[in-house]
C-alpha positions as CSV (number, residue, x, y, z in Angstrom):
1,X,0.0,0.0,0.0
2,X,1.1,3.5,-0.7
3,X,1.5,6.5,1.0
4,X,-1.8,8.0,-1.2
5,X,-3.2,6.4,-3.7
6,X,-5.5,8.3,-6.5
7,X,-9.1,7.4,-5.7
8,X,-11.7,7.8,-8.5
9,X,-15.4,9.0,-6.7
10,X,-18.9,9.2,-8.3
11,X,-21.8,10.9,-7.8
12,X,-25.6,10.7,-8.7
13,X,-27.6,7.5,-8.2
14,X,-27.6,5.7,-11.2
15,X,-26.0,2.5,-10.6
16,X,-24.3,1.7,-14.1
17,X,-21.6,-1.2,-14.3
18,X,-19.0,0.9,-15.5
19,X,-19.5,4.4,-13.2
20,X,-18.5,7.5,-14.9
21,X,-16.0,9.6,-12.9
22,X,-16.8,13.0,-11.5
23,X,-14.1,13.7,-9.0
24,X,-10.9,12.5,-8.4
25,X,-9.3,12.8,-4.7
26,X,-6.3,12.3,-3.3
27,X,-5.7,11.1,0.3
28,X,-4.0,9.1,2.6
29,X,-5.1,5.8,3.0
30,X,-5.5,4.8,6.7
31,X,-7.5,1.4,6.2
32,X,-6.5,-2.0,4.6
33,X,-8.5,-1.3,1.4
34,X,-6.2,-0.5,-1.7
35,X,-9.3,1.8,-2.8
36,X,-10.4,2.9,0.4
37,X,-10.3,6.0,2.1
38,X,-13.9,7.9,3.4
39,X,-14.7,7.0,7.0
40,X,-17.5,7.5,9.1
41,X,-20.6,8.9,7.5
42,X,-20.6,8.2,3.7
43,X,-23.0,10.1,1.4
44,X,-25.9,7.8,0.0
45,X,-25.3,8.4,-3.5
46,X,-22.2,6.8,-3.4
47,X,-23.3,3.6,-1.2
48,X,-24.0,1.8,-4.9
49,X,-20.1,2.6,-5.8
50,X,-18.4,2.2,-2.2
51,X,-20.0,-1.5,-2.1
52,X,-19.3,-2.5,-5.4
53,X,-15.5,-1.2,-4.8
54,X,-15.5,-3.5,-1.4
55,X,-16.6,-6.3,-3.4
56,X,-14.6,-6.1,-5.8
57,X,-11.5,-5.3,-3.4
58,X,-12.4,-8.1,-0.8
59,X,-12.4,-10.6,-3.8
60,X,-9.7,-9.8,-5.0
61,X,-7.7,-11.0,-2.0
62,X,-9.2,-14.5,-1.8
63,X,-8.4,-17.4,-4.4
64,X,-10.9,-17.6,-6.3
65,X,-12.0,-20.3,-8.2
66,X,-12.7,-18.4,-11.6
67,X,-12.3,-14.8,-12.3
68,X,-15.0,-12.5,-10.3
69,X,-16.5,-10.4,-14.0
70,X,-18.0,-7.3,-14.0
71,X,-21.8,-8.8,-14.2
72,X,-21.0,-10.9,-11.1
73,X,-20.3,-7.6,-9.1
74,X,-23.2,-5.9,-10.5
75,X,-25.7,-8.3,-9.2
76,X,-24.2,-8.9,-5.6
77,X,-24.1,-5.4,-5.0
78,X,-27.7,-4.6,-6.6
79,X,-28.2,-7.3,-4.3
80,X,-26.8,-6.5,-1.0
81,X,-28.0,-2.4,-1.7
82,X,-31.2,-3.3,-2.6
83,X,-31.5,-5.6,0.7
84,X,-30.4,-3.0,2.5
85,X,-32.2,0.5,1.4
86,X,-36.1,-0.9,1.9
87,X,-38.3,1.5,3.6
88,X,-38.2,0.2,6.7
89,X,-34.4,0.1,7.4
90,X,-32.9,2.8,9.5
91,X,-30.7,1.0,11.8
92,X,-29.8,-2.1,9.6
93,X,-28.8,-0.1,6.4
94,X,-25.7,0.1,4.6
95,X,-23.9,2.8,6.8
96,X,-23.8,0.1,8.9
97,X,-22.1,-2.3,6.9
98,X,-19.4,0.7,6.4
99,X,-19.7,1.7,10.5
100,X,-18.5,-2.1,11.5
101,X,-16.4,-2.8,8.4
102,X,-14.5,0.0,8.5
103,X,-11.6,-1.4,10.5
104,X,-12.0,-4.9,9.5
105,X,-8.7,-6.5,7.4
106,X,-9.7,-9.5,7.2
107,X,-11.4,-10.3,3.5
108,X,-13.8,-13.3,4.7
109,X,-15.0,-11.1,7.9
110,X,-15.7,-8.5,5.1
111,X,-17.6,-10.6,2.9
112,X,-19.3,-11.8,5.9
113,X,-20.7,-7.8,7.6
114,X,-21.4,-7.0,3.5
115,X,-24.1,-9.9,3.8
116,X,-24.7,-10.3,7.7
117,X,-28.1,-8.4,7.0
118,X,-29.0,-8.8,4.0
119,X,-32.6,-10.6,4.6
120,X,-34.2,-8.7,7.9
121,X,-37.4,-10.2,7.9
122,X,-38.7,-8.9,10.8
123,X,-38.3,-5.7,9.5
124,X,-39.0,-5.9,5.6
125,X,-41.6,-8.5,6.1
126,X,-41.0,-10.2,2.2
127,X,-38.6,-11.1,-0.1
128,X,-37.0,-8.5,-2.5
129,X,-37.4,-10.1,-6.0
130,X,-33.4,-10.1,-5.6
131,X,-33.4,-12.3,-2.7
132,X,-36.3,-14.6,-4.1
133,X,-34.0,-14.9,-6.9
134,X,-31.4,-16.4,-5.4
135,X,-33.4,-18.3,-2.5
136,X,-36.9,-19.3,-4.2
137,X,-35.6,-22.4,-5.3
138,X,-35.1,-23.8,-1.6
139,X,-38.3,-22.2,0.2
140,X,-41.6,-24.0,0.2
141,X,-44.5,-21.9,-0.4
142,X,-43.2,-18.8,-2.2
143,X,-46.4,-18.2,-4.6
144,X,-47.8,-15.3,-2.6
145,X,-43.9,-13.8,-1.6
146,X,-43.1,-14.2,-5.2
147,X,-46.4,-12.3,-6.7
148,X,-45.7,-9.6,-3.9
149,X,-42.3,-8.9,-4.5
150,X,-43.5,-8.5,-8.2
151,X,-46.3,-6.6,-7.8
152,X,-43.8,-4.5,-5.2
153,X,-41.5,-4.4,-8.0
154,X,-43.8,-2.8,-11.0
155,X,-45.2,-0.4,-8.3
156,X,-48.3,-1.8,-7.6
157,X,-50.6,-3.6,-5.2
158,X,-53.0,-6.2,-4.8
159,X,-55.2,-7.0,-2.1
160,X,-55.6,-10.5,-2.6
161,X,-51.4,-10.9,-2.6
162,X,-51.3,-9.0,0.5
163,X,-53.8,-10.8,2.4
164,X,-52.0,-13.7,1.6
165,X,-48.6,-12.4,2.2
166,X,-50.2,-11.2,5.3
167,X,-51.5,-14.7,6.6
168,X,-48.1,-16.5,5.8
169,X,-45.9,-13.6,7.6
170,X,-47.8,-15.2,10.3
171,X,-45.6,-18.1,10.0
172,X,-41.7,-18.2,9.1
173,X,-40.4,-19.0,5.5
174,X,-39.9,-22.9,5.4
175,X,-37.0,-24.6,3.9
176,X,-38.0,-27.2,2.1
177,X,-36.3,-30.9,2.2
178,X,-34.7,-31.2,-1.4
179,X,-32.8,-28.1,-0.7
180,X,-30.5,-30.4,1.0
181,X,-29.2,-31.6,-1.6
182,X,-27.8,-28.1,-2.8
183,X,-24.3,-28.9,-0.5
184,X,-24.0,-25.0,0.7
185,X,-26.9,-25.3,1.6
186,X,-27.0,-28.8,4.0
187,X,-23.8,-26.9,5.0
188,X,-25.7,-23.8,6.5
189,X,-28.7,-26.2,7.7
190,X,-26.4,-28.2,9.9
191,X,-24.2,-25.3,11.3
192,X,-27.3,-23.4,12.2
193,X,-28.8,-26.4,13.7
194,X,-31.7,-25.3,11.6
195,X,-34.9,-27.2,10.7
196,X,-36.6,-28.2,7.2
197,X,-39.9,-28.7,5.9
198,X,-41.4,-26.6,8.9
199,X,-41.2,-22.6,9.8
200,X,-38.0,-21.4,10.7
201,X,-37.7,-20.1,14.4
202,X,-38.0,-16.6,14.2
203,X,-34.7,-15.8,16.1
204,X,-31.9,-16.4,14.1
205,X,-33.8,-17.0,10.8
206,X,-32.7,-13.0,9.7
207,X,-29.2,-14.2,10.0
208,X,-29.0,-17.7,8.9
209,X,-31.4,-16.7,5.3
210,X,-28.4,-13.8,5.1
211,X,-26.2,-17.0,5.2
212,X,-27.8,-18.7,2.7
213,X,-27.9,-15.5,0.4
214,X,-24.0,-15.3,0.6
215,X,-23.1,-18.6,0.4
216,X,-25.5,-19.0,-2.8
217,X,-24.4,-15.8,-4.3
218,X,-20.6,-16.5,-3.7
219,X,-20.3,-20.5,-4.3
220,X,-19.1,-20.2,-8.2
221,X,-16.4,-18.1,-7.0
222,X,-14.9,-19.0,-3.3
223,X,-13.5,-22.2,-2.2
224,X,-15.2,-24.5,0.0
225,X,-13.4,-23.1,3.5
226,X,-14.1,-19.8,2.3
227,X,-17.7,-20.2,2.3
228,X,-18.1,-22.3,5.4
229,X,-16.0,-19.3,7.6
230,X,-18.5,-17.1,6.1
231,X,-21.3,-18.3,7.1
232,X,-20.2,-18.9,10.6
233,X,-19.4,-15.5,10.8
234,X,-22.9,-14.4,10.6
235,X,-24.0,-16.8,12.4
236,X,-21.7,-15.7,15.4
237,X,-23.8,-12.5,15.2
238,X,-27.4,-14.1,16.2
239,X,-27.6,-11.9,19.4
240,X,-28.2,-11.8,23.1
241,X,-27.4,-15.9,23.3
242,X,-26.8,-17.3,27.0
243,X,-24.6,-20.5,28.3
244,X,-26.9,-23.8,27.9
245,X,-27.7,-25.9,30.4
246,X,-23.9,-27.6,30.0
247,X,-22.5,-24.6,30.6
248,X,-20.9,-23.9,26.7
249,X,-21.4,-20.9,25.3
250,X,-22.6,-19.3,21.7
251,X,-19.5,-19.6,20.6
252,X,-18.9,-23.1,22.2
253,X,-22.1,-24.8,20.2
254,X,-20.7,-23.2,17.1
255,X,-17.2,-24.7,17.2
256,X,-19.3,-28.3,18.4
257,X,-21.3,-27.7,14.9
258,X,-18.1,-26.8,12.8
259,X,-16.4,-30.0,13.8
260,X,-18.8,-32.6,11.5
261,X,-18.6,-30.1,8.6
262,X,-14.7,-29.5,8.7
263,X,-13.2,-33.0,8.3
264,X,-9.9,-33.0,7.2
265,X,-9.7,-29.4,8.9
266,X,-7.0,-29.0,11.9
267,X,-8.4,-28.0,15.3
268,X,-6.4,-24.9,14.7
269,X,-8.6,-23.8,11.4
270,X,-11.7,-24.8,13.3
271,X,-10.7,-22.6,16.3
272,X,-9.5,-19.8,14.0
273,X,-13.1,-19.7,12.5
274,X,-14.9,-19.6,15.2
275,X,-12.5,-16.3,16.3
276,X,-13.4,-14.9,13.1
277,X,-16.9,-15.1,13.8
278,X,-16.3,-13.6,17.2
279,X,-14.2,-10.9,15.7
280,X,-17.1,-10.5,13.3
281,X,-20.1,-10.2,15.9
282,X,-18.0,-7.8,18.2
283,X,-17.7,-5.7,15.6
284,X,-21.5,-5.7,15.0
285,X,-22.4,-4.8,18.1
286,X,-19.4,-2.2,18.7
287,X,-21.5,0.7,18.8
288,X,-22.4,-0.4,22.7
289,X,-19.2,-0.3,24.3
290,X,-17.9,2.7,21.9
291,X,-16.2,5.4,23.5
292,X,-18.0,7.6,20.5
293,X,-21.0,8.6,22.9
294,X,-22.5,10.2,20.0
295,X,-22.1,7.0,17.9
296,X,-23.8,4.9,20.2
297,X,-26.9,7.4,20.9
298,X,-27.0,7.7,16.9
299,X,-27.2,3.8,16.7
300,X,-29.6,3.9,19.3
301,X,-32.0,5.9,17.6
302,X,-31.5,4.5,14.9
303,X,-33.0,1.5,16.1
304,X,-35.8,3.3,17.5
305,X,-38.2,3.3,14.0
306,X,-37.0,-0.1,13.3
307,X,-39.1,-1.4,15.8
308,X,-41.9,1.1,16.0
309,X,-42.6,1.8,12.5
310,X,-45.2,4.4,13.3
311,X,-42.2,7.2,14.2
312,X,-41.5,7.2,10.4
313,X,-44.7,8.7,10.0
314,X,-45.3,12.6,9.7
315,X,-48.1,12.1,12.2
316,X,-47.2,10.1,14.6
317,X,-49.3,10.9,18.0
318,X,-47.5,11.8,21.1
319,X,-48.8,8.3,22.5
320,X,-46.6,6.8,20.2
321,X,-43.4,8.5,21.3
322,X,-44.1,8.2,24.9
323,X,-44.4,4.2,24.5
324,X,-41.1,4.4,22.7
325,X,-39.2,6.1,25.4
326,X,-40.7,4.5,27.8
327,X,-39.5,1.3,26.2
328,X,-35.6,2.8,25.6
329,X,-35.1,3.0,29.3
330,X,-36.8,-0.3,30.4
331,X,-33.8,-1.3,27.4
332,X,-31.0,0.5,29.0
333,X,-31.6,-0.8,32.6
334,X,-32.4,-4.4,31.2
335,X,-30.0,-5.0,28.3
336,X,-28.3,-8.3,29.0
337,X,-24.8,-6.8,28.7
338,X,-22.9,-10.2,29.8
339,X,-23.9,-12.1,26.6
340,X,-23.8,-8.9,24.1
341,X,-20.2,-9.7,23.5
342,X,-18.7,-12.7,21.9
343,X,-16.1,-14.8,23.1
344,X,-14.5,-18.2,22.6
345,X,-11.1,-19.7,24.9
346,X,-9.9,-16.1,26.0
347,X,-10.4,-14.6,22.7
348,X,-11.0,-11.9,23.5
349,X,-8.8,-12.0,26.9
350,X,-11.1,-11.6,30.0
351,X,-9.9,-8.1,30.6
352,X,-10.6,-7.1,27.5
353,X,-14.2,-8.7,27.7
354,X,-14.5,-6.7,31.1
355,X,-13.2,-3.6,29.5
356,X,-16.0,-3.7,26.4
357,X,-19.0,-4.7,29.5
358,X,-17.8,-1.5,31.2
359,X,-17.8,0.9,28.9
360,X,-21.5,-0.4,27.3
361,X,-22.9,0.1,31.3
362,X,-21.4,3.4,30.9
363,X,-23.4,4.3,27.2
364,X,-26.5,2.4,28.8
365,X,-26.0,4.6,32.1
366,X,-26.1,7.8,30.0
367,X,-28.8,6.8,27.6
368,X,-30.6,5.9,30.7
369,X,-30.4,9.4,32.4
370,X,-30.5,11.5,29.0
371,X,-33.6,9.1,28.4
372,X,-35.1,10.4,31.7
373,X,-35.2,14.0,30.3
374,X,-37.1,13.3,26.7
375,X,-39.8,11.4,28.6
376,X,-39.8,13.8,30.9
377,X,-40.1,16.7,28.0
378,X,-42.8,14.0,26.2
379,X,-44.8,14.1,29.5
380,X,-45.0,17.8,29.8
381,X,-45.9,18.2,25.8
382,X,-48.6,16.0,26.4
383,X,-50.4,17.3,30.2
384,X,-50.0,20.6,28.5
385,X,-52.1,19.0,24.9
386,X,-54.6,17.6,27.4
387,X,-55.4,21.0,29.3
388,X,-56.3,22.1,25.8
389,X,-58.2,20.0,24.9
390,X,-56.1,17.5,22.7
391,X,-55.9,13.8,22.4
392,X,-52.7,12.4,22.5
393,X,-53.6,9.9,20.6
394,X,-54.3,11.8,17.3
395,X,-52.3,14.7,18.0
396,X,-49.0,15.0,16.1
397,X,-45.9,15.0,17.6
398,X,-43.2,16.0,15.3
399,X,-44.0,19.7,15.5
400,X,-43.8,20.2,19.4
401,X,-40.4,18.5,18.9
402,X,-39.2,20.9,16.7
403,X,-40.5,23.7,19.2
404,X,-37.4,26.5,19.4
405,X,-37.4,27.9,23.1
406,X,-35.3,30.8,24.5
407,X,-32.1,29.0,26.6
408,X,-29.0,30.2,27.9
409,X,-25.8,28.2,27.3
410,X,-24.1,29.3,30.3
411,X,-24.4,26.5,32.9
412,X,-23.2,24.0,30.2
413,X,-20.5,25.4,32.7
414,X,-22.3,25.3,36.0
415,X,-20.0,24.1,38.4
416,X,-23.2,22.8,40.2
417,X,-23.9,20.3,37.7
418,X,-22.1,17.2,37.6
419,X,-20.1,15.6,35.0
420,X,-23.2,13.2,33.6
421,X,-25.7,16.4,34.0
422,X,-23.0,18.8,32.0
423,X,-22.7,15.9,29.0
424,X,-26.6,15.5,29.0
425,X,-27.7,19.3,28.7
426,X,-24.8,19.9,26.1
427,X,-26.2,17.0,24.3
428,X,-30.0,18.7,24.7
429,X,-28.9,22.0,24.1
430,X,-26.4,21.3,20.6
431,X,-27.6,18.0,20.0
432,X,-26.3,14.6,19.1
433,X,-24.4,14.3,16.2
434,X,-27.4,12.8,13.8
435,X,-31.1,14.7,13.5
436,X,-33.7,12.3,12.7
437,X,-37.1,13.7,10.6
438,X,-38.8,11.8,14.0
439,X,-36.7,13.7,16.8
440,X,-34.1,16.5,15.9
441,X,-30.6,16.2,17.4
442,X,-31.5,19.2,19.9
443,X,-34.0,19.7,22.3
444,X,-33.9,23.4,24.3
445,X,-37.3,22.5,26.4
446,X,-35.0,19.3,27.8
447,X,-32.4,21.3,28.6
448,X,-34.8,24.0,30.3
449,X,-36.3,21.5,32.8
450,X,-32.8,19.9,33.5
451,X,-31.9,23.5,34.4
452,X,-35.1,24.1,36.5
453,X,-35.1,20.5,38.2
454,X,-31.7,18.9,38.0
455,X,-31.4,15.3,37.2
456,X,-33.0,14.3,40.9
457,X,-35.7,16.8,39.8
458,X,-36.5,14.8,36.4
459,X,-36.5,11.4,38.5
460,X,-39.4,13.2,41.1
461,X,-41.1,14.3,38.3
462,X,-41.2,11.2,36.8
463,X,-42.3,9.9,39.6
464,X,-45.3,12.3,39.7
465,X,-46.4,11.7,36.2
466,X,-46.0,7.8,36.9
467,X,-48.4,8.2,40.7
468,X,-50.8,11.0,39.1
469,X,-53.9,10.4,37.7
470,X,-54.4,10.2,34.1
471,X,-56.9,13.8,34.2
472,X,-54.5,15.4,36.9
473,X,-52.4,18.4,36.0
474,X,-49.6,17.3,39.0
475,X,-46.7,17.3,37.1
476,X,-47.4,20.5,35.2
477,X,-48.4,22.1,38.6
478,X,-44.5,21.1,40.0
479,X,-43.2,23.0,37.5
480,X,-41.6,26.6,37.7
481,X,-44.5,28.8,36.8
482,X,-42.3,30.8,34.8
483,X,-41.5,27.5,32.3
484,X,-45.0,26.7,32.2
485,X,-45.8,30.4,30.6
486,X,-42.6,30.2,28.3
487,X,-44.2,26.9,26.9
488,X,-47.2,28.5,26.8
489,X,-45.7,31.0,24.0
490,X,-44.1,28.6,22.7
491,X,-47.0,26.4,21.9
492,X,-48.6,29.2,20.3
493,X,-45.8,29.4,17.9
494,X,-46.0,26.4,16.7
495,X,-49.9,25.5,16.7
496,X,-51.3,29.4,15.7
497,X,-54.8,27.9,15.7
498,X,-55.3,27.0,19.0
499,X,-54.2,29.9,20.6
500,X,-56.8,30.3,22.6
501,X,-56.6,26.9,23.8
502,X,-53.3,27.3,24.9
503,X,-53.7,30.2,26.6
504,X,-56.0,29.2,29.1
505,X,-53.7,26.4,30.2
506,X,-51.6,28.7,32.8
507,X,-54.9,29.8,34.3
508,X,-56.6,26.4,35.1
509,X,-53.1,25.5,36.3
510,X,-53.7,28.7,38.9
511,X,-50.6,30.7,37.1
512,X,-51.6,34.0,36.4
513,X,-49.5,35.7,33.7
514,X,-47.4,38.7,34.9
């Protein structure tokens, strides 16, 4: 590798084979890719480009069986980009293939985080015609997936295909019996421990159909070992996995799985798989036990729509949002942090295992207590709605979010906050690094009650809002009466037509305006 190396980028989003070059840049090349140079955010016009380069790149390192042509990138990148750019993807998208890949050097851990997510079932809830493509041939029952991904493909619907999509989403995909006799394929059945002819178990199934995807897509060109490291690498990133009842570990039952498959394989290959998959799932979930705060409260939002789809909409109700952050910090207290990392015979070493498990209580700890102040700012948004007269149910959230209040910066410097308090109002008051079109980065009304309450404050007031009942205006009634008229104003700002509404609020609270 050289010092710098001319790097041809593209622009736009067409997605031709042979991209036409718009800019050329020259910079120091601080990862293992010949080609590669951007890290962290990359712009999504040139996801298409950056994936097809890692392919190619990646591939090139390997031994492959026959020469790796032009057409052969296209498709596994249309592929993979396609997979990973549905509607519903926020979290699981390709800047996250670049986030964990980024420091990777290992060209079948690569291959492995380009696939890892390619089918998210849970989340798409059908097969792209790309994936049916490569996987129709092994599912059972594909007639209503297939007519969906077509109708989904020419831009239209039909109610009878969805109903029926609908009924069979009630139910996993199925593999079915004579797909065994596709060898990749017996191969990723009997490493997963998976079943045929019947549903698949709906944890796991995201990651092992990914499996089957890459191994399908990359069998005319890998070797045999390459493709069987491969897919244990995704599968070391099923998540949240305890001991069994002998005491082995995720990692443990894989390395008991790889031993059938790998005859004629030293104990040494096997073991240095089954590290690769370990390397492979760390890296997946590195985002929890980054010392990037921002990078973790990013991923953690991220991951917010993915699971309530409803925050994607321009209308979603207050109720939604209060359920959601509710939820994140019943998550942060009760994340299983002892089985979010991987690790097989001290790899990684048990300090460094420790070290990882600290620093994600840490990120959990903060998300927890910056957590505490958005429900507590959700709270207030919605007792104030009710005095008006609103539903929270129906009423739209998004634009109370985007509410601009008068704040002062100057006790991002108060020596009477404490450390955690002065990181979570700067984070309120300039925001995390990433706004979201369902929250922006910033929030001035959080930081204006952690400056009226302090962080014991926001945990009373919690409390109220949790003991009060539901027609009760208790935890509007503990606040400064000063804030409650500044929200007043502010409300009117933002909803012009209820003025009047809003108005009145201070004065059945017993606040008289001065």
């Amino acid at each position: 590798m050289t010092a710098s190396t001319t790097i041809t980028m593209t622009t736009g989003s067409t997605h031709a084979k042979s991209p036409i070059a718009t800019k050329i840049i020259k910079q120091p090349l601080p990862s293992y890719f010949p080609n590669e140079f951007v890290l962290g955010l990359i712009p999504k016009e040139q996801h298409f480009d950056r994936l097809s380069q890692m392919l190619r790149t990646t591939l090139e390192r390997l031994n492959t069986t026959k020469p790796v042509d032009d057409d052969a990138i296209h498709r596994m990148t249309t592929l993979i980009h396609k997979s990973m750019t549905t509607r519903g993807r926020v979290y699981h998208s390709m800047q996250h293939v670049f986030d964990i890949s980024k420091e990777m050097h290992d060209p079948e851990i690569v291959l492995s985080a380009l696939f890892h997510d390619v089918v998210y079932y849970s989340i798409d809830k059908q097969f792209l015609p790309e994936q049916l493509e490569v996987l129709k041939p092994y599912l059972l029952d594909m007639a209503a997936e297939e007519a969906a991904a077509s109708s989904s493909s020419a831009g239209g619907k039909d109610a009878n295909v969805d109903a029926e999509r609908q009924r069979q989403q009630q139910e996993m995909p199925s593999l079915s019996q004579t797909s065994l006799k596709e060898p990749v394929i017996e191969m990723v059945v009997k490493m997963y421990g998976f079943p045929v002819g019947v549903p698949l178990p709906k944890f796991g199934t995201n990651e092992f159909l990914s499996a089957l995807v890459a191994v399908l897509a990359l069998k005319d060109f890998l070797q045999w070992d390459h493709l069987i490291r491969i897919a244990a690498c995704i599968e070391a990133t099923i998540p949240f996995r305890g001991t069994d009842a002998n005491g082995k570990n995720p990692m443990d039952r894989l390395y008991d799985r790889l031993q059938p498959l790998c005859e004629g394989k030293s104990d040494d290959w096997i073991i240095t798989t089954v590290e690769k998959g370990v390397t492979t799932a760390n890296w997946d979930l590195g985002s929890f036990n980054s010392h990037d705060r921002h990078y973790f409260l990013d991923s953690t939002w991220k991951l917010m729509p993915e699971g309530r789809p409803a925050l994607m909409r321009e209308d979603c109700p207050m109720s939604e949002y209060i359920e959601e952050f509710r939820s994140l910090l019943v998550r942060s207290k009760k994340m299983p942090v002892p089985i979010i990392f991987q690790c097989f015979r001290n790899f990684p070493t048990k300090d460094e295992m420790e070290a990882k498990r600290r620093h994600t209580y840490e990120n959990l700890g903060f998300v927890g207590e910056y957590g505490k102040v958005r429900l507590l700012q959700l709270l207030v948004l919605k007792e104030f709605a009710e005095l008006m007269g609103e539903d929270p149910a129906t009423l739209p959230m998004r634009p109370l979010l985007r509410m601009d209040m008068p704040i002062s910066r100057e006790s991002v410097t108060d020596e009477s906050l404490s450390a955690i308090e002065k990181e979570i109002r700067i984070t309120l008051v300039e925001g995390r690094r990433t706004s979201f079109s369902w929250d922006p980065a910033a929030t001035h009304l959080g930081a204006l009650l952690l400056d009226a309450l302090g962080m014991d404050g926001i945990s009373r007031a919690l409390e109220v809002a949790n003991q009060q009942e539901s027609d009760s205006q208790g935890l509007l009634k503990s606040l400064p009466s000063g804030l409650v008229m500044t929200l007043a104003a502010c409300f009117g700002s933002v909803l012009p037509d209820r003025v009047e509404g809003i108005m009145k609020v201070p004065e059945k609270l017993g606040i008289m305006a001065q």
